[in-house]
N, C-alpha and C positions, 0 to 999 in steps of 0.2 A: 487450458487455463480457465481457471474460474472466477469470473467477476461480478462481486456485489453492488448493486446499483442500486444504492435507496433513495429513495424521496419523501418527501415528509420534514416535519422538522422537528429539534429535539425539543428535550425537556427544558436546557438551559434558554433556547431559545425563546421558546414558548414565553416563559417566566420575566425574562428581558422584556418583550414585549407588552407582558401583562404592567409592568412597573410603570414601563412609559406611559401607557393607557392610562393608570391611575393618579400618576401625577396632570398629565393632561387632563383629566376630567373635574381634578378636584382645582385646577387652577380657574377653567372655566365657570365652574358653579359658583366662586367666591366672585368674579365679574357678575355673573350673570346674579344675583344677590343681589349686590350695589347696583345692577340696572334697574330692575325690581323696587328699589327702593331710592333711586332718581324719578322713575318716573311716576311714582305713588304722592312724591311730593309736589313736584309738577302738578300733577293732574288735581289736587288739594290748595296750591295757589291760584291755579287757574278758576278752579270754582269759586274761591271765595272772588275773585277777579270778578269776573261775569253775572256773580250775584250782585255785588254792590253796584254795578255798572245798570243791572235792571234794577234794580231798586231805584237809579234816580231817574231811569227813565221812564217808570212809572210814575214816579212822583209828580214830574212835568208833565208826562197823559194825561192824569189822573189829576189834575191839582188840587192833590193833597200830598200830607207829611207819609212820607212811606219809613216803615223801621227795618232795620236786618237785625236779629238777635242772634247773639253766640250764646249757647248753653248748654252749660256742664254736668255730666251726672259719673261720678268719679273719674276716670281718666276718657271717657268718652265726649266727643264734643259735637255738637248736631249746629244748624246755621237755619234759622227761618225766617221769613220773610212778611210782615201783615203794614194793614194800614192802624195799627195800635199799639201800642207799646207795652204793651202786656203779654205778649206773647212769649208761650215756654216750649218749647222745642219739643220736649216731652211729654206732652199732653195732645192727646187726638185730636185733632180738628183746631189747635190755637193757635195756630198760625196760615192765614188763609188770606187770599186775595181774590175775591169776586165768587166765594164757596170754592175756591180751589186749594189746596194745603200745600204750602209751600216751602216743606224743610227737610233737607239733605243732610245727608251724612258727611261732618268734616274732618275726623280724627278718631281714630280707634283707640290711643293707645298701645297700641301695639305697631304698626307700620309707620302711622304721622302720630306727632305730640304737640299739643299748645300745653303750655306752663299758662295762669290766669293771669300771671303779671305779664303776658305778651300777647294779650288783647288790651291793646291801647286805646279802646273807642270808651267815653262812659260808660259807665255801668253794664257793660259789656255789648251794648249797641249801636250802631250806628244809623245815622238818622238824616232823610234827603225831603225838603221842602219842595216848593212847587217852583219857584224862581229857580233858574239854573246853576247861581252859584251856593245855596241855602244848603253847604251839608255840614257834615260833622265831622270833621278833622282826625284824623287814629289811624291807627294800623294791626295789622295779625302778624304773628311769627308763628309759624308753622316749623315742623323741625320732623325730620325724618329716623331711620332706626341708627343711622351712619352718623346722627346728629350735625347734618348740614342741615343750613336753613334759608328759608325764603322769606319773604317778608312782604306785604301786600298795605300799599300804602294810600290813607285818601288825605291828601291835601287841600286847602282850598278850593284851589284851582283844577289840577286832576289826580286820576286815581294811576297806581303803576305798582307790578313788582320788581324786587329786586333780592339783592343776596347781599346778607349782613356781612358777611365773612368774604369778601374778594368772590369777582365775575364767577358765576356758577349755573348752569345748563341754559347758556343763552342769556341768562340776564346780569346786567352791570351791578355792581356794589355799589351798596345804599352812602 
């Protein structure tokens, strides 16, 4: 008697398994996306967080008026820091505290977006006096590619973010 003993697997097999593979892969990269782009926003209210949080702790160092500038050169938005109110985000060396330059990248356009009606500070700055409660009232909306958003608030009293749209990565609604 003759018996054939294969091993291996087929074609239909094979095929099955490739389908599963790519539905599981294309489900995880649509997560793994929206992670990408949770934590690009995050990581965008946090800075502008900690900037204005040094700005007023300079300010009281220093005692003098410290500025944070938000500014725009088409969908791109940059954030700098001087003890003058002059300061262009854009320009070499114009935003400086003690010859050091102090401005960051806050929005590309492409991963984070500010719209200019969602900088709420005057004239797009905000500005901390030497006395401890001497700031400037406003806020940022930051907004990600998923179009959730954060929002980054200075009050009188203190500075906090939050999520305009109900609790969103840790933080309560505004």
């Amino acid at each position: 008697m003759f018996i054939l003993n294969h091993r291996g697997f087929t074609l239909i097999e094979l095929m099955i398994t490739l389908v599963i593979l790519g539905i599981v892969i294309a489900i995880s990269t649509a997560s793994f996306q929206s992670l990408i782009a949770d934590q690009a926003l995050s990581k965008a209210a946090s800075q502008v967080y900690y900037t204005l949080q040094l700005a007023k702790t300079e300010a009281v160092k220093r005692n003098q008026k410290i500025y944070v500038q938000f500014c725009q050169q088409q969908s791109v938005w940059k954030m700098g820091m001087s003890n003058f109110s002059g300061c262009d985000c854009f320009s070499a060396n114009s935003c400086q505290l003690d010859g050091i330059e102090k401005v960051q990248d806050l929005a590309d356009g492409e991963k984070i977006f500010i719209d200019e009606n969602d900088i709420r500070f005057t004239g797009s700055q905000a500005s901390y006096g030497a006395l401890r409660f001497s700031v400037e009232t406003g806020s940022v909306i930051l907004t990600n590619q998923d179009n959730k958003r954060l929002s980054v608030i200075q009050s009188a009293m203190r500075l906090r973010v939050c999520a305009p749209d109900g609790a969103y990565l840790g933080y309560k609604q505004c």
